[in-house]
C-alpha positions as CSV (number, residue, x, y, z in Angstrom):
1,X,-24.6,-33.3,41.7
2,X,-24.2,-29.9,42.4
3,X,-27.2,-27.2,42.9
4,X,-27.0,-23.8,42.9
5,X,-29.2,-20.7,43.5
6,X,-30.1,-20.3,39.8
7,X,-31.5,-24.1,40.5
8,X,-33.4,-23.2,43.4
9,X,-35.0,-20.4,41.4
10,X,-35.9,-22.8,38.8
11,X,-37.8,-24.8,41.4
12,X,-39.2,-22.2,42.8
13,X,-40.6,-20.7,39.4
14,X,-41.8,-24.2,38.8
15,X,-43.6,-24.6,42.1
16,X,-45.1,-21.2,41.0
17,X,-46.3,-22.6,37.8
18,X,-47.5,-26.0,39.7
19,X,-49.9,-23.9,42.1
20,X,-51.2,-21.4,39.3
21,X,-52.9,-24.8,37.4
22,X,-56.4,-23.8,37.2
23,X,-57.2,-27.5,36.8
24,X,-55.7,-28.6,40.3
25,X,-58.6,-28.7,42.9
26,X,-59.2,-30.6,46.0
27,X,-56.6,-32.7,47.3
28,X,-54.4,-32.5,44.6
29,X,-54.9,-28.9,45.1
30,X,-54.2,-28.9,48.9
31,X,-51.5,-31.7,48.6
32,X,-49.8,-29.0,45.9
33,X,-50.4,-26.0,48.9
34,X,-48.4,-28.3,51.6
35,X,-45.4,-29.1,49.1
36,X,-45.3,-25.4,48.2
37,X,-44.9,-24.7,52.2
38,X,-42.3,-27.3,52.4
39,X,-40.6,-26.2,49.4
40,X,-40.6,-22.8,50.9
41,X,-38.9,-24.1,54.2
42,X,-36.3,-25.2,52.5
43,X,-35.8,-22.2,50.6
44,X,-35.6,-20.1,53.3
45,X,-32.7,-21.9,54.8
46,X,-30.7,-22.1,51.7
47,X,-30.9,-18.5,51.2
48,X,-30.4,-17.6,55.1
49,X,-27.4,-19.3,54.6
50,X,-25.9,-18.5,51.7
51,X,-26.3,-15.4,53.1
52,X,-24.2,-16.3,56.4
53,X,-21.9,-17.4,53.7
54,X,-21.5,-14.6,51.7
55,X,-21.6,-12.2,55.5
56,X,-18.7,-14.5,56.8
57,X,-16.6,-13.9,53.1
58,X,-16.7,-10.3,53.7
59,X,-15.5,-10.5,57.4
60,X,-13.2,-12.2,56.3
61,X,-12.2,-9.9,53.3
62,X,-12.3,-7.0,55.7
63,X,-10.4,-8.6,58.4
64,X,-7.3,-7.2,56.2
65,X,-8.3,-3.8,56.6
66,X,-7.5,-1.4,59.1
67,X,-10.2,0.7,58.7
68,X,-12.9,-1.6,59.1
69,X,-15.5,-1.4,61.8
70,X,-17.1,-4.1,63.8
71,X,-20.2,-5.3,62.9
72,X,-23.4,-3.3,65.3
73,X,-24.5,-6.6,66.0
74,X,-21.4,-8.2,67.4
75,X,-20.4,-5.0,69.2
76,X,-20.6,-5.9,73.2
């Protein structure tokens, strides 16, 4: 199985939809809040590192170029 981010914004939307049920109330309601933080969580991680990912590919890209300047934040 293979997920990617257009997955993760499928969930997301679909979390969305789960927590906008006028009908859910209570526990269910409150059970529904705590997956929606959880879902969040995880979230957050994929996209943090997707986006060391895709920071690392263009080092990387750049490395062949002469002209390229060192990142401020791994400057000395």
């Amino acid at each position: 199985m293979r997920n990617t981010l257009g997955d993760l914004n499928n969930h997301l939307f679909s979390q969305l939809e789960r927590l906008s049920d006028e009908d859910l109330s209570g526990e269910k309601l409150a059970e529904e809040i705590n997956r929606a933080k959880a879902v969040t969580s995880v979230a957050s991680q994929i996209i943090s590192n997707g986006s060391l990912v895709l920071e690392a590919r263009r080092l990387a890209d750049d490395r062949l170029n002469a002209d390229t300047s060192i990142p401020k934040m791994l400057e000395g």
